[in-house]
C-alpha positions, 0 to 999 in steps of 0.5 A: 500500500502507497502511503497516503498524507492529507492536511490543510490549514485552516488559514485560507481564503475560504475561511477569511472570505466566509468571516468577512462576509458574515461580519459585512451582513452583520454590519448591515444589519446594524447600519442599514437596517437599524439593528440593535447591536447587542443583537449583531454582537450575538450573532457575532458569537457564531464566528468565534470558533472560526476566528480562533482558529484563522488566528491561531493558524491551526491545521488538521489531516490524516495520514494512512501507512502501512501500519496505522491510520493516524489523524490530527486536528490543532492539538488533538491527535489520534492513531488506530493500528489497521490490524484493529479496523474491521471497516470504515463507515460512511453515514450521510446526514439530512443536510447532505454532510458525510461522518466517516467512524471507524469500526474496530474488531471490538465493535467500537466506533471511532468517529473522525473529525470532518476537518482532518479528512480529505473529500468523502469521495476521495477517501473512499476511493483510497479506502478501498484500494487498500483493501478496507470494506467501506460502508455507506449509510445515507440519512439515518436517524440514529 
């Protein structure tokens, strides 16, 4: 199996162009529409999140070799022996969003953060070129 490294940063313009114009629409709202501040500055409250993670130029990915499956998101990281996954599963929720889990031999499910992953239809295909059994489950209620 080819190893394989996804990352990116969370310093991008996607990221800068989303917050500016979240932060244009909130100061319209007060200028233009009379808005009462306290009100923009709640909604406001939303992008921290975000911003934190602009300023603190926090990055996130995965790595896949021949021995683990190894993920990392700012100061979080996690590693599963392949020996201990059983098969990945891909569950699509109501608004169209995929979580993949790893499923171990043991039962147990392992969710992945989205932001360290690469597209779900990518990593699917990676998936299953070194040999995992991928399940997909589309708009499951539980």
């Amino acid at each position: 199996m080819t190893p394989y490294s996804f990352a990116r940063s969370n310093r991008n313009l996607r990221t800068l162009a989303i917050l500016a114009g979240v932060y244009a629409a909130l100061l319209a709202l007060v200028v233009l529409f009379d808005a009462a501040w306290w009100i923009a500055g709640l909604l406001s409250l939303a992008t921290l999140p975000a911003l934190w993670d602009v300023v603190q130029n926090t990055s996130a990915g995965m790595q896949l070799d021949q021995d683990a499956l190894s993920w990392f998101t700012g100061n979080r990281q996690a590693e599963v022996a392949l020996r201990d996954i059983d098969h990945f599963r891909f569950d699509t929720r109501w608004d169209f969003s995929v979580r993949v889990s790893v499923v171990l031999h043991s039962g147990k499910r392992i969710r992945l953060p989205d932001e360290s992953l690469p597209a779900h239809l990518d990593l699917e295909t990676l998936l299953k070129q070194a040999g995992f059994r991928v399940e997909r489950h589309h708009f499951t209620v539980f």
